[in-house]
N, C-alpha and C positions, 0 to 999 in steps of 0.2 A: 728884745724878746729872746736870745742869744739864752743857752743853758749857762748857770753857773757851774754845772755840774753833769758831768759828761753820763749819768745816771740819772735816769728822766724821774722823780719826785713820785710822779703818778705812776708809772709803771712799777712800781714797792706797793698799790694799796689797791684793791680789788671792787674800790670808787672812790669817791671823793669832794670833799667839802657837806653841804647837808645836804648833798644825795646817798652819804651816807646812812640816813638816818630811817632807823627799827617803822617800815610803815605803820600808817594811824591805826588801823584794825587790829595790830598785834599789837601796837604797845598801846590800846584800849584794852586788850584782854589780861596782859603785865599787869596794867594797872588796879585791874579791879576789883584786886584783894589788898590794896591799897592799907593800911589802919587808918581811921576817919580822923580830921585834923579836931572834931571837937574838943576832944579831951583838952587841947592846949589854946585856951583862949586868948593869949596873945600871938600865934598863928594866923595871924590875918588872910594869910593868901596860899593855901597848898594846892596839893595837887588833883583835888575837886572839878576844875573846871580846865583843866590842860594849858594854865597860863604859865608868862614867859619866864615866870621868878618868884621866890617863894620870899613874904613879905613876912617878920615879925616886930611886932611892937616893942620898941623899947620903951615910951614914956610917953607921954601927953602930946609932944613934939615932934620925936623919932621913932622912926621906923626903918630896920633894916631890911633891905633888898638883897638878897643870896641867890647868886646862880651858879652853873656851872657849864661850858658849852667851848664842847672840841672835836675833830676831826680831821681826817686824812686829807693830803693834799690834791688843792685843785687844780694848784699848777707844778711847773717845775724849778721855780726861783725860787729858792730856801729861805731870803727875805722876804718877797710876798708872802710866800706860805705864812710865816708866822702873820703878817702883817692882818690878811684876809682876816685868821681865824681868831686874830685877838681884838678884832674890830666887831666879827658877828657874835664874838662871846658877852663883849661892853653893852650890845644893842640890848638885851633882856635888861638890865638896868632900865637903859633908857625909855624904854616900851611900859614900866611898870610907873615912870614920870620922875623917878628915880636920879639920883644923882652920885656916878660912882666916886668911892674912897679908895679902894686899893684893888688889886688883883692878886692871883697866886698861878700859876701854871702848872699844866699837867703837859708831860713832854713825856714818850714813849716813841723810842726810836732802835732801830735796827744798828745794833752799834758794830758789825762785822760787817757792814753794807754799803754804811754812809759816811762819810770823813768827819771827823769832830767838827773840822770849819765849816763844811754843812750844817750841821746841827746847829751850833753854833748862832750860825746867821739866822736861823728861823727863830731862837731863843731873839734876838735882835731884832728883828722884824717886830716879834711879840712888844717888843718892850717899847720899843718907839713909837706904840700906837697909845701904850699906855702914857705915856710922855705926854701924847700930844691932848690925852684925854685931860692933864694936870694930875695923874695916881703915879703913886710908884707901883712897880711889880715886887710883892714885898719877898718873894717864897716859892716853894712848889714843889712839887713833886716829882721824878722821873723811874721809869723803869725800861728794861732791855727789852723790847719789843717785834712781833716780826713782821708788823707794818706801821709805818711811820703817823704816829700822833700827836696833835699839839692842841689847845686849846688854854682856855682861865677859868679859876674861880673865880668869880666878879662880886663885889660889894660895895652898897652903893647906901647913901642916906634918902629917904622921902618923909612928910611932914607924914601922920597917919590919917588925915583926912583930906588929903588929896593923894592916896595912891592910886594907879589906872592902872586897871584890870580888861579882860576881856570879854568881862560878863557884865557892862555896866551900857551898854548902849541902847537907844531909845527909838519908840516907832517914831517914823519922821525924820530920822537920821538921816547925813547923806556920809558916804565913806571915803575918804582918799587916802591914796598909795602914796608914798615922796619919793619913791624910787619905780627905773622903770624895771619890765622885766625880763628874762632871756636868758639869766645867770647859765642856769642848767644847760639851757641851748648852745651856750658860748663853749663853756666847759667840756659839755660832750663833743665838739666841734676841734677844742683845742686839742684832748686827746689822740680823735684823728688825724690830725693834724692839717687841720680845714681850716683854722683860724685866720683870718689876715690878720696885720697890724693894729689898723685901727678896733677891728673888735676885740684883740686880745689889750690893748690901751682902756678901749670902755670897760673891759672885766675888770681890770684892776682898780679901774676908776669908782667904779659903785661900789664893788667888796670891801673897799679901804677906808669907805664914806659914813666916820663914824654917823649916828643914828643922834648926836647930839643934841637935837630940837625937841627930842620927846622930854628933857627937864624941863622945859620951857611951857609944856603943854598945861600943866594944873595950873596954870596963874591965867588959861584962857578960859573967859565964860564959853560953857555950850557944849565943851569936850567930853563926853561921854564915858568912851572906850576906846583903848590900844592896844595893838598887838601887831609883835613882827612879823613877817614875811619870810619863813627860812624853807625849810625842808619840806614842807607838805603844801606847797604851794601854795597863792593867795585864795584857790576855791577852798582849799584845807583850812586855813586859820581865818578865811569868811565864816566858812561852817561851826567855827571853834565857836566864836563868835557869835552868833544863829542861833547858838545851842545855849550859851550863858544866858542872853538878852529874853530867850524863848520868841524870838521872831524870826522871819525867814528874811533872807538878805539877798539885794536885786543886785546882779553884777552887769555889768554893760560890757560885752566881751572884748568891742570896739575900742572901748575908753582907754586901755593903760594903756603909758608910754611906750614902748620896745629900746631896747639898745639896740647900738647899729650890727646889722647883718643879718636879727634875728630870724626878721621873718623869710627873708630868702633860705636861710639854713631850714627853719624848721618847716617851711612847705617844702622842701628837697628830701625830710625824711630824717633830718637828724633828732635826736633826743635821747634823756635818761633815763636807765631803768626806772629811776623813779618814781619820772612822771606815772610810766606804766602802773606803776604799784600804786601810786596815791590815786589813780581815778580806781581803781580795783577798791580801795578799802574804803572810799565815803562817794563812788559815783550813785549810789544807790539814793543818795539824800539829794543829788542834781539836777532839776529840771532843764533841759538844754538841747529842745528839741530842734533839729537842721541843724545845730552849731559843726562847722569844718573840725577834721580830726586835730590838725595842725594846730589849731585854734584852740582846743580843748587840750591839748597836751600844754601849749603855753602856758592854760592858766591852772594848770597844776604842776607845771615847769618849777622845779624844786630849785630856790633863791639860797643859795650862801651869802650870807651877810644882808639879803635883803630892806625892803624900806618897811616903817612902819603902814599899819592902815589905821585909820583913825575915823571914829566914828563921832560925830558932831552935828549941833542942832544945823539947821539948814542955812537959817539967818547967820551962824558964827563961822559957817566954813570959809567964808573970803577971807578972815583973818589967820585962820589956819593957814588957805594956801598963802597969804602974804608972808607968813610966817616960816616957811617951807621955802620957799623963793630966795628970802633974803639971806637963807643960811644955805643957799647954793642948792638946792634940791630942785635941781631945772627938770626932772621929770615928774614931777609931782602932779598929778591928776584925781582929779573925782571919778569913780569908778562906779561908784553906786549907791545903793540905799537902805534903810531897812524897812522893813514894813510889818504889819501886822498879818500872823498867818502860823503857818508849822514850823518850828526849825528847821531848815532847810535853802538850800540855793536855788535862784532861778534864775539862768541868765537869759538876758537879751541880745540879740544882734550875734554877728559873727558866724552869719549863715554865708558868707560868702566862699566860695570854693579856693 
């Protein structure tokens, strides 16, 4: 846990990992003069419904998966760093059922700040995640920056009639998470430098946890819809979600995993802006009455690199979680459901103080 770098990573960026990211409310109003993707009908997936990757048809067969997805750092290890962010940039692939081809990087770094062997090792981090994905890192891009950025273009192949979307899920559905959650809790905890060991070992441990099992997901009957877990927390991309399907989606506050430490840290008070900001731009769509404050900031507790949620017939979710299990996803829980109603959230449980 030791600095590589006698200049602490996070202390150059004014947040970090996808707590850095533009709240749902304002980049809903960004978005809204949007040009409509009609016009190009092989445009399969834009930016209509706020999902993870933008899908275009190549032929009968293929279908390209394009994202893009970067961020300041959440730690102070210039190898993590890249590692985290070239892990949660591959997940949009994976979330879309997608299977990546190559990446390209976007590096923007403070070059009178940071030593090139810094930089360096984050560009390294980046690429060994691609490695391990089987892509090369083909390219990219850099510029002189005054807070440190890295992230990937990601591109990936899926057939065009199984790609997974976040608008495809069904009443009757039930929803699991493969990851547990806390990220944000962790992160604001490590800044202050509240971290132990083992929690900052579990951060790195799930941020680094490529998302690989979502290629696996169209070849399972039952599987609905997917979508990551990043920056707007899992009320935020339930609600993404809620909104596609036009059903409202039951969260059981109880249900998801935690990493270790969380919850002692976040009943103590710790947490990220944020959290703050995503209950501000969609608590209005929340049903969630008596839920604890602690409780409610968790599950809008903004996830770097987070798990997928995956929405799935009832009868097909054992194979899901089997599926989730065997590729190492030991937090993976059922969290909830969909049902027939308004789009909108309503949780249950989590009333405890």
């Amino acid at each position: 846990m030791a600095d590589l770098n006698p200049l602490r990573l996070t202390s150059l960026a004014h947040g970090g990992g996808c707590g850095c990211k533009i709240a749902p409310a304002v980049l809903q109003k960004i978005l809204a003069d949007m040009p409509a993707a009609a016009a190009f009908p092989n445009l399969m997936v834009g930016t209509e419904t706020s999902d993870d990757a933008a899908v275009w048809r190549l032929n009968d067969s293929q279908a390209l998966v394009a994202t893009t997805d970067f961020f300041m750092p959440v730690v102070d290890d210039p190898f993590d760093f890249g590692r985290i962010a070239a892990t949660n940039a591959l997940s949009d692939v994976y979330a879309m059922g997608g299977t990546p081809i190559l990446a390209l990087a976007i590096v923007g770094m403070p070059i009178d700040r940071l030593p090139l062997e810094t930089i360096g090792k984050i560009l390294a981090g980046g690429a060994s995640v691609c490695a391990a994905a089987g892509i090369p890192l083909a390219g990219g891009h850099s510029i002189d920056s005054v807070e440190p950025i890295y992230g990937l273009v990601a591109l990936g192949l899926v057939h065009p009639d199984k790609v997974l979307t976040n608008r495809g899920a069904q009443a009757g559905d039930v929803l699991i998470l493969t990851k547990a959650l806390g990220v944000g809790v962790l992160s604001a905890a490590f800044k202050q430098e509240r971290l132990d060991a083992i929690g900052y070992d579990a951060l790195i441990a799930t941020t680094t946890q490529l998302n690989a099992l979502g290629k696996d997901l169209p070849g399972l009957e039952g599987v609905h819809a997917v979508t990551d877990v990043t920056g707007f927390g899992l009320l935020g991309h339930a609600l993404e979600m809620a909104r596609g399907a036009g059903l409202s989606v039951e969260i059981d506050a109880d249900a998801p995993h935690l990493l270790p430490g969380v919850e002692a840290l976040a009943r103590s008070g710790v947490r990220t802006g944020a959290s703050g900001r995503n209950w501000a731009s969609y608590g209005e769509d929340v049903r969630a009455e008596g839920l604890a404050d602690w409780r409610r900031d968790l599950l809008c507790d903004p996830q770097t690199s987070g798990g997928l949620l995956i929405a799935v017939a009832a009868d097909a979710a054992d194979a899901v979680m089997a599926l989730a299990k065997a590729q190492g996803f030991d937090g993976a829980r059922q969290v909830g459901r969909l049902v027939e109603g308004t789009a909108e959230i309503r949780v249950r449980g989590g009333t405890n103080s």
